[in-house]
N, C-alpha and C positions, 0 to 999 in steps of 0.2 A: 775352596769356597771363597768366594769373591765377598770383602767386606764390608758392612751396610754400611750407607752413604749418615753421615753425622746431622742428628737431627737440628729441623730448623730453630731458631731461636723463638724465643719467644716477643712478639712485638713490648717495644717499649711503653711506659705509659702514655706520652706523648702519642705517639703513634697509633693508640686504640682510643683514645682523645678525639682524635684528627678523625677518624674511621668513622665514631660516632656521632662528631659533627656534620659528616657528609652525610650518613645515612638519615639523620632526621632533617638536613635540607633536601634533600629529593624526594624524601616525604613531603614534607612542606609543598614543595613547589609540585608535586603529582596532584597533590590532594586542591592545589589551587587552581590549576588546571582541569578537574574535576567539576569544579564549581564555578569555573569560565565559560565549560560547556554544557553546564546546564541552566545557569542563571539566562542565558535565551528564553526556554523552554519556559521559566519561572516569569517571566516580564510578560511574554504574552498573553500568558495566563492569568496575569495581575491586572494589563490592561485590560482586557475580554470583559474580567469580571466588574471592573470598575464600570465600564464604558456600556458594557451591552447587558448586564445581570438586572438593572430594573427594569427591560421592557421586555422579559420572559413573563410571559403572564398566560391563561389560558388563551385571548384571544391569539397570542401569537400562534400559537398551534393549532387555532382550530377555524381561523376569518381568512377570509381572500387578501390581499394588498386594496389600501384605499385608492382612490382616483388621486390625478396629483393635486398636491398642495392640502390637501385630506390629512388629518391626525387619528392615528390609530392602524388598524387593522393588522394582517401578522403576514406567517407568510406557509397557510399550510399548503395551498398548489407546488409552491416549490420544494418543501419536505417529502412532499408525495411524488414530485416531480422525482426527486434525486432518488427516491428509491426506486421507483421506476427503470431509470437509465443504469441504474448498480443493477437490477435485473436483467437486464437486455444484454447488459455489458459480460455479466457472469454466464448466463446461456452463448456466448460467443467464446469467452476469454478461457472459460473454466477446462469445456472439454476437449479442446483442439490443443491448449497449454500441456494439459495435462496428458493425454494421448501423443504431443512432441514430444516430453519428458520420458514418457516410456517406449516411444522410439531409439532414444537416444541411450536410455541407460540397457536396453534387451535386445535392441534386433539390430541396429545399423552399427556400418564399418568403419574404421576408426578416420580415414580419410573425411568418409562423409559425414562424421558428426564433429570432426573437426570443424567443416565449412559450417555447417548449423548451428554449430556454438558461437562461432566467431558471427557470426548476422544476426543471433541472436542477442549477444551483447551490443551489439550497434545497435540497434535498433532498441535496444535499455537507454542508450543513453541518447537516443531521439528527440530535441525538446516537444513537445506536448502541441503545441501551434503547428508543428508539422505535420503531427498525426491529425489533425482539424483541417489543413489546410487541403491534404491528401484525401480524407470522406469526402469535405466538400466539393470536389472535384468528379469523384465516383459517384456520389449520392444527391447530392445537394441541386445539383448544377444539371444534371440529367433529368430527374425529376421535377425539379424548377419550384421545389419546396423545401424550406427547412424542418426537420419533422423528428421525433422522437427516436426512430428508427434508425438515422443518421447520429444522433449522438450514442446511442447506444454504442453503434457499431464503432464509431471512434475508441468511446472507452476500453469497448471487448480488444480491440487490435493491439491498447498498450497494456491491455494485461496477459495478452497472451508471452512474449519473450519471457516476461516474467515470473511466471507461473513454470513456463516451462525448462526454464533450466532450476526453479525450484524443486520442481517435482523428478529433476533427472540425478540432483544432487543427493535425494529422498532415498531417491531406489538404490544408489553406486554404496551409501550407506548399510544395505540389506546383506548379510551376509552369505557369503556364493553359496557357501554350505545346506544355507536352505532351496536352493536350486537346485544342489546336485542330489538332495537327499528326494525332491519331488520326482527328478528325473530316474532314481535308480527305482523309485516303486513305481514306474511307468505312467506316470499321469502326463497330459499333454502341455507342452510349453505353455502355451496363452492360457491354461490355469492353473499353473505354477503362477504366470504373473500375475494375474486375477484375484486370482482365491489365497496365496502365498506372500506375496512380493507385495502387493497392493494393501493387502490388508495389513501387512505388518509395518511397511511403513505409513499409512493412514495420516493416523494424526497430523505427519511432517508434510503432508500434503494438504492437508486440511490449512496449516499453519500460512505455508504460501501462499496456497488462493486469498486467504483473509489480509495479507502485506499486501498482495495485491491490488484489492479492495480498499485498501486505506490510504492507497497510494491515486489511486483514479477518482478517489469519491472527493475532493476537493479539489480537483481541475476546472479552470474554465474557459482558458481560451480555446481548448477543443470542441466544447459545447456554444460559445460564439459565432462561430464556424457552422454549427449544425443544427444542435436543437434550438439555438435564438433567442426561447424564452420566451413567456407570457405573463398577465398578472391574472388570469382564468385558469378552471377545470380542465383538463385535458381530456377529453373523451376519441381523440384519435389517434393516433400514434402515427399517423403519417401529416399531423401537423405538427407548428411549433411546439416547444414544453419548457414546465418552469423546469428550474432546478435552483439548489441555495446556493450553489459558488457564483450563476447567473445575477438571483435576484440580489447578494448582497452586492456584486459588483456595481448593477445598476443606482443603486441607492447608495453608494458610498459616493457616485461623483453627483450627484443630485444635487441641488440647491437648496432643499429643506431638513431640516434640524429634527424633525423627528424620524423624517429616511434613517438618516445617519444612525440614530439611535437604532432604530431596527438593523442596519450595518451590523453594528456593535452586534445586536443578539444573535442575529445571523451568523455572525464569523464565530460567535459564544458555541453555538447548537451544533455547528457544523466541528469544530475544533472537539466539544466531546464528544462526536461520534467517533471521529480519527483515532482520541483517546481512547474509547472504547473499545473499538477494533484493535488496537495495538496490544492493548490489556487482554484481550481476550486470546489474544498469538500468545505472550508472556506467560497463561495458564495452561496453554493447550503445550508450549512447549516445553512447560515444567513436568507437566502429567510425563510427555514421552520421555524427558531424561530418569524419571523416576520409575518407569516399565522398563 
């Protein structure tokens, strides 16, 4: 019987002195690091408030933009605008994203969802002017109009990558178990993935189209590119269209002082939708770690 190795000593005082002082320096400096990157998030929101919080008023939600040089008016063409182009954009982004996602995670080979993945990360990290300059070119430039349609479709294009390797990361999370257990009671694959696969991961899907969303809905040089922007109604969708990243863009390099100020509320109104949306992922993703 081979004799046990002689136990370690015990550290000196000194030495657990030392231990202690490193450990509450990397505390220190994590937690300050913590609060490096969020103090960003806290500035913006400090300015917003300061800058654009007194010209939230009802007219701004509910009057068209003044003519220029004009005090007052708000900016609801382009609130209605922007949800407009998040509609168009999600009827493009949402079912093609999401129908990749479940290509990739159920039916294709591992070669070809190699390739897929890889263009689809490129194509993540596309800047946004490219995907604008690209519609305009298909949509814009053929039609020889800038129109609501065009920006939509911009938008839909850069939520698709995204959506879809969300929704493929969703699925590879589902446990095979439920697949093999649909398969031995003989139900057919594609409701296995439907009725089984889909609904169970749901929510996680649900979660990504809404990133996605909150990632497209403050863009604007793609919609410079396409939908152009107005300070009217939209009543056609193969004309121009407001939207808020447009109109604040506009009024932020303007020469008038109360623009600016609409700026402010603009970048205010726009900044908590994004918050909202992002808040509302953070609940949805709570609920699924809790299921």
């Amino acid at each position: 019987m081979e004799p046990r190795p002689p136990p370690s000593p015990q550290p000196t005082a000194a030495v657990a002195a030392w231990r202690r002082w490193k450990s509450r320096a990397m505390s220190l400096t994590m937690g300050l690091c913590t609060l490096a990157v969020m103090a960003p998030l806290f500035f913006v929101l400090y300015f917003l408030l300061r800058e654009g919080a007194s010209a939230l008023d009802w007219n701004f939600f509910t009057q068209l933009p003044k003519p220029t040089g004009e005090t007052g008016g708000g900016m609801a063409n382009a609130l209605v605008g922007t949800m407009v182009l998040l509609t168009m954009a999600g009827l493009i982004g949402v079912p093609v994203g999401v129908l990749g996602g479940i290509y990739l995670a159920e039916y294709g080979s591992d070669r070809v969802n190699r390739l897929i993945r890889f263009w689809a990360d490129v194509l993540n990290g596309v800047p946004s002017i490219v995907w604008g300059m690209v519609v305009y070119a298909l949509l814009v430039v053929p039609f020889k109009t800038f129109s609501a349609y065009a920006g939509g479709a911009a938008l839909g294009l850069m939520m698709i990558p995204l959506v879809m390797r969300t929704t493929e990361e969703v699925l590879i999370l589902v446990p095979q178990s439920y697949r093999e257990a649909g398969l031995a009671l003989g139900i057919a694959r594609w409701k296995i993935v439907t009725v089984i696969v889909m609904k169970t991961a749901l929510k996680g899907i649900v979660t990504g189209v809404l990133v996605a969303f909150a990632r497209v809905a403050g863009e604007t040089a793609p919609l410079l590119f396409t939908a152009l922007g107005n300070n009217f109604w939209n009543r056609n969708l193969a004309e121009p269209i407001a939207a808020m990243p447009l109109q604040i863009f506009a009024y932020a390099i303007s020469p008038y002082d109360d623009w600016h100020r609409q700026a402010w509320a603009g970048a205010l109104a726009l900044m908590v939708l994004i918050l909202g949306l992002n808040l509302f992922v953070r609940l949805v993703s709570r609920d699924r770690a809790k299921s």
